[in-house]
N, C-alpha and C positions, 0 to 999 in steps of 0.2 A: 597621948598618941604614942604608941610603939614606933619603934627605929625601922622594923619590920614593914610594917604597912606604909611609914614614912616613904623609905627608899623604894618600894611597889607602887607608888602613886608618880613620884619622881619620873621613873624609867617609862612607865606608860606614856606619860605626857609630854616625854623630849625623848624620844626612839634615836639612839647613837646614828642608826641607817639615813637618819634626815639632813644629819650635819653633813656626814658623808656626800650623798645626792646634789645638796648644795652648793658643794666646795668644786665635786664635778660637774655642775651646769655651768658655774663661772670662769673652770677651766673652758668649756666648750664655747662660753663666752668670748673668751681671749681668742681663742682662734676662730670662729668664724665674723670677727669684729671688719665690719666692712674696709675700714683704710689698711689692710695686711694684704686688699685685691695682689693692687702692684708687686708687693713679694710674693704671690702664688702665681703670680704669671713667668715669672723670669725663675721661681722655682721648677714650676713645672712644665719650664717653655721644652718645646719638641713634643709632646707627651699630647695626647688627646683633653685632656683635661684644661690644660695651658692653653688649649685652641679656642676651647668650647669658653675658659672665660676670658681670651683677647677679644672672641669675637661678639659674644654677649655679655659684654661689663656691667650694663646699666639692668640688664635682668638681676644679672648675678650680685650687684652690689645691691637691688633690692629683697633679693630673696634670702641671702645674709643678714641683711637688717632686721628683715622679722626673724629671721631665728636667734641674732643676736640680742637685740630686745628683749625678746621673750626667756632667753635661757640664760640674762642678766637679770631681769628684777623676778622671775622666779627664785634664780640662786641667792638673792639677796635677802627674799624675804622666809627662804629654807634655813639661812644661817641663822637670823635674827631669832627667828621662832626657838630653836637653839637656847 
């Protein structure tokens, strides 16, 4: 087998964009990771946003979870595929 076709089969099969996408869902991870509530409320206390999660924690700490969830074991299994 040529070096040629070698390295064209390589790059098809692990696209550098996937590592990348991956590396950004686990950052998105980190932040909407549900126990950082408490720091987004005293961040962004005064501010409309700080209101809307004092006053809905328990929406906002589950509707965080599924996107955290979701955009951790996606990111984990973007990297591995890698």
């Amino acid at each position: 087998m040529s070096q040629e076709s070698l390295e064209t089969r390589v790059r098809s099969e692990n696209p550098p964009a996937k590592g990348f996408a991956g590396k950004a869902l686990l950052v998105a991870a980190f932040f909407t990771c549900p126990c950082h509530i408490p720091i987004y409320i005293v961040l962004f206390g005064g501010t409309a946003l700080g209101a809307y999660l004092a006053e809905y924690i328990w929406f906002s700490a589950a509707a965080l979870s599924v996107v955290f969830v979701f955009s951790l074991f996606t990111g984990m299994r973007m990297i591995k595929a890698r």
